[in-house]
C-alpha positions in Angstrom: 7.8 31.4 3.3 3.7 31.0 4.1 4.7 31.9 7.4 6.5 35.4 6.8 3.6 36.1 4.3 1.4 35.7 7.2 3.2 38.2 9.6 3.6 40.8 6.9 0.2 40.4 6.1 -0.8 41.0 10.2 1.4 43.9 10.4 -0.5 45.5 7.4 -3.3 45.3 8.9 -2.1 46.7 11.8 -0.8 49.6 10.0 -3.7 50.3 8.3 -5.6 50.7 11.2 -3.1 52.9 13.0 -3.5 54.9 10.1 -7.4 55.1 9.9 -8.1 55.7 13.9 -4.7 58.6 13.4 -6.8 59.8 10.2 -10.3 59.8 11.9 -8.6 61.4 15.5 -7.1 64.1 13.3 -10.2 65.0 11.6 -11.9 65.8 15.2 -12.8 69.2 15.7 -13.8 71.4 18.6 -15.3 74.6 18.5 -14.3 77.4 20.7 -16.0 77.6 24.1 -15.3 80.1 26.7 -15.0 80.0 30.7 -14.7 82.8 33.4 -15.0 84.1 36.7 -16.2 86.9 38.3 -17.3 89.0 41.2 -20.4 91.9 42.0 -21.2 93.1 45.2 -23.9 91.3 47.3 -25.7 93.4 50.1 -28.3 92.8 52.2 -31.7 94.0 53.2 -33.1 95.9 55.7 -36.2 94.6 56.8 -38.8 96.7 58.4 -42.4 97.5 59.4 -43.0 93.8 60.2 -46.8 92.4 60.7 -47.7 89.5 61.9 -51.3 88.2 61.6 -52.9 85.5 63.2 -55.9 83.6 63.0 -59.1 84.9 63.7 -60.7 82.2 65.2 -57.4 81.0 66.7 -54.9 83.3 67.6 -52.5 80.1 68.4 -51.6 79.8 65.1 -50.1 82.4 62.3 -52.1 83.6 58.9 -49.3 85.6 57.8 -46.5 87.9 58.2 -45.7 90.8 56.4 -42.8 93.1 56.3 -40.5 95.8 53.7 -37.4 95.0 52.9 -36.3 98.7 51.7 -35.3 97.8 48.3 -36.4 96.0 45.0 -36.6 92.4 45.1 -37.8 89.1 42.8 -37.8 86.8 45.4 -38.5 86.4 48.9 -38.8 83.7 51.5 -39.2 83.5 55.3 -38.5 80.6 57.8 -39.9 81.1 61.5 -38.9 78.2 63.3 -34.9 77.5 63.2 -33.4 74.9 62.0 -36.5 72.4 61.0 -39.0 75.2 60.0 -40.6 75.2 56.2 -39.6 77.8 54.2 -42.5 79.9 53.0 -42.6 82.0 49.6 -44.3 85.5 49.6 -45.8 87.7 47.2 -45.4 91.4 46.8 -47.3 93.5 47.9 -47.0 97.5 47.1 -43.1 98.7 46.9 -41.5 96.4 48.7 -43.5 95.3 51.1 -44.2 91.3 51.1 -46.7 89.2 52.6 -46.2 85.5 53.4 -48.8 83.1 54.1 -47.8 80.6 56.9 -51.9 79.4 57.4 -51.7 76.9 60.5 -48.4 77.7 62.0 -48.4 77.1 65.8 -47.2 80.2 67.5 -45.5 78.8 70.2 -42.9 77.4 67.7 -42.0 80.5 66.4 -38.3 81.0 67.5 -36.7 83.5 64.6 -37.8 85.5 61.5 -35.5 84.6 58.6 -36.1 86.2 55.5 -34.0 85.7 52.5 -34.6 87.8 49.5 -32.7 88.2 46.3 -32.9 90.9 43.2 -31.8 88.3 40.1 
């Protein structure tokens, strides 16, 4: 008889924590969230009038380049040599003309001008 006490008393237990974690699970509440996708258009730039400035004591190496890209922009960056080159911020200028400072830049290594801008 001590025995069945024993398993009834087990399977109380048991129960009663069934109960509490289905209690405690069914309290949980999560607020609404929302998700989404979407498109815009993305367009380039035209970049014009470029400058490029070199040193004035040593015209082997680049000061700066400078250039309009043709419409607004908050950002821009230029890369010059392909691949491994640093990437250089710039500051604007008047309209939207940039300047980017690229002080010590060997000219020889110059293989491309990159210049990624963006309106955000």
């Amino acid at each position: 008889m001590f025995r069945n006490f024993k398993i009834v008393f087990v399977l109380l237990i048991i129960a009663a924590v069934s109960v509490a974690a289905y209690a405690f699970a069914a309290a949980n509440t999560v607020p609404d969230t929302k998700a989404g996708d979407g498109s815009g258009t993305v367009s380039g730039y035209t970049v014009t009038s470029v400058v490029y400035t070199l040193n004035g004591t040593d015209p082997s190496t680049l000061d700066s380049v400078a250039f309009d890209v043709g419409a607004a922009a908050s950002q821009v960056k230029v890369q010059l040599v392909a691949t491994t080159g640093s990437w250089y911020d710039c500051t604007l200028g008047t309209g939207t003309t940039w300047s980017c400072t690229t002080t010590g830049l060997d000219v020889s290594t110059i293989d491309q001008l990159r210049v990624v801008a963006a309106s955000n």
